[in-house]
C-alpha positions as CSV (number, residue, x, y, z in Angstrom):
1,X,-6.0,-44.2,-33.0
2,X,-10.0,-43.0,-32.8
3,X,-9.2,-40.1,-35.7
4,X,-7.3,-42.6,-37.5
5,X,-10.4,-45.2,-37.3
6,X,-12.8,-42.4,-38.3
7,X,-10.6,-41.9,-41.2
8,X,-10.4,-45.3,-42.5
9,X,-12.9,-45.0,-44.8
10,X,-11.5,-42.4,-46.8
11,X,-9.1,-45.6,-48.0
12,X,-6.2,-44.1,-49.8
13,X,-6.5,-40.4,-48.6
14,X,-6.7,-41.3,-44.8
15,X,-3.2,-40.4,-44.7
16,X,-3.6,-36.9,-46.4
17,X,-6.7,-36.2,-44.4
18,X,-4.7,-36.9,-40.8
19,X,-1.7,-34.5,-41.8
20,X,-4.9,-31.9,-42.5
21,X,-6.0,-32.7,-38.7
22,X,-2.9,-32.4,-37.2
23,X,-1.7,-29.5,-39.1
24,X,-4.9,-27.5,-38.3
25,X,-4.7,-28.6,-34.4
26,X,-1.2,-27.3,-34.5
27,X,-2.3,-23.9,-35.9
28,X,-5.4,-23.9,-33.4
29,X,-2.4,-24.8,-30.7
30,X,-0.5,-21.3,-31.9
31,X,-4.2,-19.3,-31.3
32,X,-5.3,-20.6,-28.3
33,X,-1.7,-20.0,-26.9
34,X,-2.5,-16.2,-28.0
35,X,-5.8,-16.4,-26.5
36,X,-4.9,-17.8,-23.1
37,X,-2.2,-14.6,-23.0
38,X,-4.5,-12.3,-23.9
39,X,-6.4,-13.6,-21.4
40,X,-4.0,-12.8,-18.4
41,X,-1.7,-10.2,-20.3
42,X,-3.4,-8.8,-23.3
43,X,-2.7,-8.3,-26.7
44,X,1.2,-8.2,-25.7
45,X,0.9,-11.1,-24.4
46,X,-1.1,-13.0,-27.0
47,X,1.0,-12.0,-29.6
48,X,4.0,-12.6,-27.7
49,X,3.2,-16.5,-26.8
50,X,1.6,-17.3,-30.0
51,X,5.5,-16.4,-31.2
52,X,6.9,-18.0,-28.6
53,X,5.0,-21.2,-29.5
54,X,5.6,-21.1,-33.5
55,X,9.4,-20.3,-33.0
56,X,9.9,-23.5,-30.1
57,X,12.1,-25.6,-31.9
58,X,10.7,-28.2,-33.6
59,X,7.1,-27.3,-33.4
60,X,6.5,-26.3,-37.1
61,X,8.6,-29.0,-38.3
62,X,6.5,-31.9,-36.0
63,X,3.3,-30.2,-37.1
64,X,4.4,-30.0,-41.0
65,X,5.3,-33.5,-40.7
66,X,2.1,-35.0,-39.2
67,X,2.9,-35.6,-35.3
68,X,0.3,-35.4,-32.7
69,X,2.3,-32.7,-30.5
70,X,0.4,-29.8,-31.9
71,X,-3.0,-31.8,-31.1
72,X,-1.7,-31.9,-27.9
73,X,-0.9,-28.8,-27.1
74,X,-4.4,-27.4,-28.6
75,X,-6.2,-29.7,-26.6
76,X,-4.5,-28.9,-23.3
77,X,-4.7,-25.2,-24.0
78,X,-8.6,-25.6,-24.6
79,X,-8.6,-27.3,-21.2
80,X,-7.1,-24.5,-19.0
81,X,-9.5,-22.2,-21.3
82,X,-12.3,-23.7,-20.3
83,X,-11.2,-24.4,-16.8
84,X,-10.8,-20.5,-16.0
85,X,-14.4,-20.0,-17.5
86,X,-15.6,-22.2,-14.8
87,X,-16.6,-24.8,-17.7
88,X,-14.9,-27.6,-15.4
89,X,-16.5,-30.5,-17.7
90,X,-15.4,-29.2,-20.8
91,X,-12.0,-29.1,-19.0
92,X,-12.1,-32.5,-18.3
93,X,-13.5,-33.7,-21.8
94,X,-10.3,-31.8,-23.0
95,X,-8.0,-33.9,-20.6
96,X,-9.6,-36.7,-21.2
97,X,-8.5,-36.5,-25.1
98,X,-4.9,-35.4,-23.4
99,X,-4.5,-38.6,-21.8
100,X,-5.5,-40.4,-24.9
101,X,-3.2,-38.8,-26.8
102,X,-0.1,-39.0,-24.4
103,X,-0.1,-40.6,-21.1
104,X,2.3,-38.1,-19.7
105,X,-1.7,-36.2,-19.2
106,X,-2.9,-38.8,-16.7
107,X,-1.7,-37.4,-13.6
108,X,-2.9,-33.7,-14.5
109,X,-6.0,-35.2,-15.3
110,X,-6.2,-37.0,-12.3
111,X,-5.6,-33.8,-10.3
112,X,-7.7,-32.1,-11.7
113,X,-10.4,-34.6,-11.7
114,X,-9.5,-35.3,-7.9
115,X,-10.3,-30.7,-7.6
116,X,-13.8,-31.6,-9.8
117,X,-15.1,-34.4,-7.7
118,X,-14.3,-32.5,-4.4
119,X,-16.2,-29.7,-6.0
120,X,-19.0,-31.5,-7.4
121,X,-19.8,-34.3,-6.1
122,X,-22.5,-35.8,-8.7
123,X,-20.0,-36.2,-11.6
124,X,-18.0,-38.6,-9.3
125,X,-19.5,-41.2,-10.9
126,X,-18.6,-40.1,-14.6
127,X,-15.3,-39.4,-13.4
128,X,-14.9,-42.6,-12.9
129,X,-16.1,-44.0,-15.6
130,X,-13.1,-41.7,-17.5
131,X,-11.0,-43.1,-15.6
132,X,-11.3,-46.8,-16.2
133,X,-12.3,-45.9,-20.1
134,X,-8.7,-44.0,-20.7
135,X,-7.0,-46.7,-19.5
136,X,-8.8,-49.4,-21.3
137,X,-8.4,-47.2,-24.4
138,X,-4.9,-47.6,-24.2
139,X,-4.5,-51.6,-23.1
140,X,-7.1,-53.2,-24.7
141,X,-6.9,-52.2,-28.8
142,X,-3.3,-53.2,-27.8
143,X,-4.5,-56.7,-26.8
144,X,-6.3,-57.2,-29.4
145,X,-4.2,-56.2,-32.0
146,X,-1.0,-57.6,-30.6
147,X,-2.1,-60.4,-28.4
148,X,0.0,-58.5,-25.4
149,X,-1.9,-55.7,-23.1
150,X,1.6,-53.5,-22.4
151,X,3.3,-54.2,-25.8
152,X,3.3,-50.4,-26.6
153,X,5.3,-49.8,-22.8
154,X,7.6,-52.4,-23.7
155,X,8.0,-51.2,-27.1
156,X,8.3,-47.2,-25.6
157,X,11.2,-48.8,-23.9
158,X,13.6,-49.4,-26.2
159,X,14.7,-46.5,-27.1
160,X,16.7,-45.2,-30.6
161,X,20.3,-44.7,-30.1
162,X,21.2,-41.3,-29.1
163,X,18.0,-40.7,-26.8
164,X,18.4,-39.5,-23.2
165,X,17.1,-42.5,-21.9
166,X,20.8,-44.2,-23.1
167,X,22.9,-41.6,-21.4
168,X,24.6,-42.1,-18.1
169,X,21.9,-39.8,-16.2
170,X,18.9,-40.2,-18.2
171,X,17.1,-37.3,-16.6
172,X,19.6,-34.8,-16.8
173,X,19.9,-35.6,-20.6
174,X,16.4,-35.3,-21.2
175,X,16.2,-32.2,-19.3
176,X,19.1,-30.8,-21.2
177,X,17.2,-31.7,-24.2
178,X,13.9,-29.7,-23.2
179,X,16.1,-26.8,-22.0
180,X,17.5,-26.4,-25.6
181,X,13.8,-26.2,-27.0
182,X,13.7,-22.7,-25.0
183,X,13.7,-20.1,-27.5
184,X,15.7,-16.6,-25.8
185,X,12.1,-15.1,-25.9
186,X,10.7,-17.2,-23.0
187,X,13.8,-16.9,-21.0
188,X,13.3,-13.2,-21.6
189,X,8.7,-13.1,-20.7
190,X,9.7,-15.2,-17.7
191,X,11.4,-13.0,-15.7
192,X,8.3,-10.9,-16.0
193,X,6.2,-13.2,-14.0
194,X,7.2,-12.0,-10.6
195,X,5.5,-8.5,-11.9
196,X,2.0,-7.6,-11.5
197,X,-0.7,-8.1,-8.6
198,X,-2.3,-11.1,-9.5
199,X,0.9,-13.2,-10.4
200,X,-0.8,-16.5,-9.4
201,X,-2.6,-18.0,-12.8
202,X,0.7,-17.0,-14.8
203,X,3.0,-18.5,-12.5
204,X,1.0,-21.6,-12.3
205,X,1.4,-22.0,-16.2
206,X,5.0,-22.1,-16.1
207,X,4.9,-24.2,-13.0
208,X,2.6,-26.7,-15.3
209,X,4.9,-26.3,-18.2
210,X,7.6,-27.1,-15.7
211,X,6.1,-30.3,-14.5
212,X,5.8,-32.0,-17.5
213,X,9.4,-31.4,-18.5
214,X,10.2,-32.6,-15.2
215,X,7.8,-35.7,-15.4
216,X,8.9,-36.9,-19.1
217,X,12.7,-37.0,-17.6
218,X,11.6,-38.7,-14.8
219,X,10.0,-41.2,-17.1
220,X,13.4,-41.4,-18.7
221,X,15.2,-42.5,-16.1
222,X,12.5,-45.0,-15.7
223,X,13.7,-46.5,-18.8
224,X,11.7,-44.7,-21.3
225,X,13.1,-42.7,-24.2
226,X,12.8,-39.1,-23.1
227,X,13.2,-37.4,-26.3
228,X,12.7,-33.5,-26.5
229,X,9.5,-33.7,-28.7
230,X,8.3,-35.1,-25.6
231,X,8.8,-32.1,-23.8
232,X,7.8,-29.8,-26.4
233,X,4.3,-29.3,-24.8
234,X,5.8,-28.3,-21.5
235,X,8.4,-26.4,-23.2
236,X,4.9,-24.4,-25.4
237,X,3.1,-24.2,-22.1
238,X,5.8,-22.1,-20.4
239,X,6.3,-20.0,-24.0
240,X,2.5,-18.9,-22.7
241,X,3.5,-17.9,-19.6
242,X,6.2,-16.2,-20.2
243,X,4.4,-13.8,-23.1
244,X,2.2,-13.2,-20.1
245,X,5.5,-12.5,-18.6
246,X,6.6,-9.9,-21.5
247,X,3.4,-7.8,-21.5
248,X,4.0,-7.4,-18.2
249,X,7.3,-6.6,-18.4
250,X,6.1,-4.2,-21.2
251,X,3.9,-2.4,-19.0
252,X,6.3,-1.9,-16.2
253,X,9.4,-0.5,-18.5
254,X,7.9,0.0,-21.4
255,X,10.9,1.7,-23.1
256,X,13.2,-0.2,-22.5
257,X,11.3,-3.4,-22.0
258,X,9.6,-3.1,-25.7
259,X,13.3,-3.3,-27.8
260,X,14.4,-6.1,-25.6
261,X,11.2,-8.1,-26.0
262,X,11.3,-7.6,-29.5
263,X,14.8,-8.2,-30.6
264,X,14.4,-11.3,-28.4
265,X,11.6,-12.5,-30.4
266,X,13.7,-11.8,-33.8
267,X,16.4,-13.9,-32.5
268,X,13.9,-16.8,-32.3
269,X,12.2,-15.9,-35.5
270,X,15.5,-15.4,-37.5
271,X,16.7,-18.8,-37.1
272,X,13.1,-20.3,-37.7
273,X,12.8,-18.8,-41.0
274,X,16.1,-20.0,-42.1
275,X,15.6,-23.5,-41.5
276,X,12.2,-23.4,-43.2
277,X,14.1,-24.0,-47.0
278,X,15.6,-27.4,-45.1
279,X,12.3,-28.0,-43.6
280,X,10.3,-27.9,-47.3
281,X,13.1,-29.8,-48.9
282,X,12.8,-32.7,-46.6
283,X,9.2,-32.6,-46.3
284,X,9.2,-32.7,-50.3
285,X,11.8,-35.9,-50.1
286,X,9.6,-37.6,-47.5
287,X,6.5,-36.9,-50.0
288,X,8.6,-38.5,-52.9
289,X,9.3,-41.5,-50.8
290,X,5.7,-41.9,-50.5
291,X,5.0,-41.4,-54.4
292,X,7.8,-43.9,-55.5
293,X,7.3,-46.9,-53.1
294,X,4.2,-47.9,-55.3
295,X,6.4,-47.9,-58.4
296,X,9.3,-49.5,-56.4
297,X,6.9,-52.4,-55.0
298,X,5.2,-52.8,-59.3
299,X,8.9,-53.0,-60.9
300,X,9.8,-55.3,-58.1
301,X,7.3,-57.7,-59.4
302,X,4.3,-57.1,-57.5
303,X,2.8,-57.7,-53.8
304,X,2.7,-61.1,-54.2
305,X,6.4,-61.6,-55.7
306,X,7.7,-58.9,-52.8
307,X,5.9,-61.1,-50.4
308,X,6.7,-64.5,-51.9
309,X,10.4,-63.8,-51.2
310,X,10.4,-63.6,-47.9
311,X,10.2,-60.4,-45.4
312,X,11.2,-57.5,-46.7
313,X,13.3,-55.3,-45.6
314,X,13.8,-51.5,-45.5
315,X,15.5,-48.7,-43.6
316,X,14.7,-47.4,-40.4
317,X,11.5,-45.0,-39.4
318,X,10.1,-46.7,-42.8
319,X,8.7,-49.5,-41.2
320,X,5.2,-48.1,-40.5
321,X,5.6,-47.0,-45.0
322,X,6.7,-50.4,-46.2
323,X,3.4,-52.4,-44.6
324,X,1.5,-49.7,-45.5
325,X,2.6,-49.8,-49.2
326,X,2.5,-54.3,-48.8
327,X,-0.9,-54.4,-46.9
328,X,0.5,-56.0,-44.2
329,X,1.1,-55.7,-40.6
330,X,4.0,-53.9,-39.4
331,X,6.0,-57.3,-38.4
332,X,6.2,-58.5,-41.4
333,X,8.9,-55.9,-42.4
334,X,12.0,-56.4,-40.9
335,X,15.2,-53.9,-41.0
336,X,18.4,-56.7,-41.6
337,X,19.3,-57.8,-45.0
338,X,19.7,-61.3,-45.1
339,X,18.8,-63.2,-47.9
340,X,16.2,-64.2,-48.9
341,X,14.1,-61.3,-49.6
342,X,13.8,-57.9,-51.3
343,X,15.3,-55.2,-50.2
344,X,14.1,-51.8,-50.2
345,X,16.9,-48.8,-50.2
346,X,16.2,-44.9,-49.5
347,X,17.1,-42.0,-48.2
348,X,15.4,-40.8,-44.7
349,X,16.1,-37.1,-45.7
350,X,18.3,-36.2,-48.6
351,X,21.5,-35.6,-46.7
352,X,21.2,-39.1,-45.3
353,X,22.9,-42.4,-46.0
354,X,20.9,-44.9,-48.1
355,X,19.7,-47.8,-45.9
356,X,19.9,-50.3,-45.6
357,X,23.0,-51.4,-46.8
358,X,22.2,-54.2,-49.1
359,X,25.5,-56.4,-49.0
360,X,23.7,-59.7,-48.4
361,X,21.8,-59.5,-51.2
362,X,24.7,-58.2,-54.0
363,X,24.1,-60.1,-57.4
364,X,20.4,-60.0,-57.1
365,X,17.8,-58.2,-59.2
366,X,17.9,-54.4,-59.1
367,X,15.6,-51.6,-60.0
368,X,15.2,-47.8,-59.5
369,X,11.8,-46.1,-58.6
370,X,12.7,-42.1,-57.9
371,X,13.9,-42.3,-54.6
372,X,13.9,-45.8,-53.7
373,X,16.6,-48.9,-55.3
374,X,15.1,-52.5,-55.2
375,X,17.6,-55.5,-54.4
376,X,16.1,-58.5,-54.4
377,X,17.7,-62.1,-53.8
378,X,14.6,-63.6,-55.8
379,X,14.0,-63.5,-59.5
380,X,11.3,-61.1,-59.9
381,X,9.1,-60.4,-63.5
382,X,10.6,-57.0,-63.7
383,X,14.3,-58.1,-63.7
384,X,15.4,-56.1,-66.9
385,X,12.9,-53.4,-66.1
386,X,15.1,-49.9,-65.3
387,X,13.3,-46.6,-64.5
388,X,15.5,-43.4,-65.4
């Protein structure tokens, strides 16, 4: 939400200009994963976690399409960086940001905050000044935007059909979720963790990647949606260790180690570059969406007519794209059909089903922008308007 504020003001290429941050902190999450392997495992290392981190399904395609995951990551790397270089405030600074970003970073924070304090005991009283600022970073824009403190909580509780956080043992789903984000080239670097003399910072990685795996299920048996994307950090933090894992393994066996390493590494990297076509197309669909909504919202007679009708509505996931398009604030756009109002009909990717499905308002006026059809239960001044 701070980016996004200090964004505002490029007005109409704010969007563009957050893709650019979070793409960028994605790619700075894939070299600082290299560079905290290299640190404990050398150049076999680093190049073997900064694959393991671009081949973890479904980091490319969350960085490509704007989510904060990679920001994450990059920022928690930086942390444990500059927590080995005895740079504890930068560490913290780093968390800090973490818990901003994702609240699943509070109590790794707080731990480490706890370790700081204990250490250094004139920062205490900045340390708790973080730690009554995160917090009221979270609640109170909240508050004032929504009128309710925990709306976002509430909100994190409802979950989309088909998350863990629906299944019969919610933390055993999302578990199974995070354990099919695994790539075969971490299962293979971690078994090479036990090798070595100084075994300890490695091991604590995967143990940290572990945790957070283990704390977003937890959360989703506490009602939350536990979806792998969720997980994905945990998931990037063990890739790390476990290229620590391969060099390792590397030096101990090197003949034999080297081939296994590597064709483990193609069997991640073969399927990644196969589903990059898919990726593009659906990024370039997504991108279209964006580009025909303006036309969709002019040949449906204007903000004011769209409005003047009644909420409109349009499929889900394109809430947050609808009030952006209409100026308005996200409640205004509702996702059932019923007359009156306009209706706004897509396609989420271009295998999907157009939604939503525009029964209630059959009759009415319709128009076609690209990738969007307009049904509207209100005559509109672009009623015998058709676009091609």
């Amino acid at each position: 939400m701070l980016v996004c504020v200090a964004l505002a003001p490029a007005g109409e290429w704010a969007p563009e200009a957050w893709v650019i941050v979070a793409r960028t902190a994605a790619l700075a999450g894939v070299g600082l994963a290299a560079l905290v392997a290299v640190r404990l495992g050398g150049a076999v290392g680093g190049v073997a976690a900064a694959v393991a981190v671009i081949v973890t399904p479904g980091y490319v395609a969350l960085a490509a399409a704007g989510t904060s995951e990679g920001l994450l990551l990059a920022l928690g790397l930086g942390a444990i960086l500059a927590w080995r270089s005895e740079r504890p405030r930068l560490a913290l600074g780093l968390l800090a940001a973490c818990a901003l970003v994702r609240v699943e970073a509070w109590p790794f924070a707080a731990v480490a905050a706890v370790v700081h304090a204990r250490r250094t005991p004139g920062d205490r009283t900045a340390l708790m000044a973080a730690a009554l600022v995160v917090p009221a970073c979270w609640f109170v824009p909240e508050w004032l935007g929504s009128g309710e403190p925990l709306r976002s909580g509430v909100r994190a509780r409802i979950p989309n059909p088909g998350q863990p956080a629906l299944a019969e043992v919610p933390a055993l789903a999302s578990l199974a979720g995070a354990s099919a984000l695994v790539p075969l080239l971490v299962v293979v670097g971690t078994a090479g963790l036990a090798l070595g003399r100084d075994r300890r910072p490695a091991a604590g990685l995967a143990l940290l990647g572990l945790a957070w795996t283990t704390l977003v299920a937890a959360m989703s048996q506490a009602g939350f949606s536990g979806e792998a994307r969720y997980a994905l950090p945990g998931v990037a933090i063990l890739g790390v260790a476990a290229g620590v894992g391969a060099a390792r393994l590397v030096a101990w066996r090197p003949r034999v180690a080297l081939p296994v390493i590597v064709l483990a590494a193609v069997a991640g990297m073969v399927p990644w570059a196969v589903s990059l076509p898919d990726l593009a197309r659906r990024l370039d669909h997504q991108a279209r969406l964006i580009a025909d909504l303006d036309r969709a919202v002019t040949l449906a007679g204007g903000r004011a007519a769209v409005l003047r009708c009644g909420r409109p509505a349009v499929g889900p996931l394109r809430g947050p794209l609808m009030a952006y398009a209409l100026r308005v604030p996200k409640r205004v756009v509702r996702f059932e059909t019923a007359p009156p109002g306009v209706v706004f009909v897509s396609r989420l990717t271009p295998r999907a089903p157009a939604l939503p499905v525009t029964a209630a308002t059959r009759g009415g006026d319709l128009v076609r922008a690209g990738t969007w059809r307009v049904r509207s239960s209100c005559p509109t001044p672009s009623r015998d308007i058709r676009l091609p």
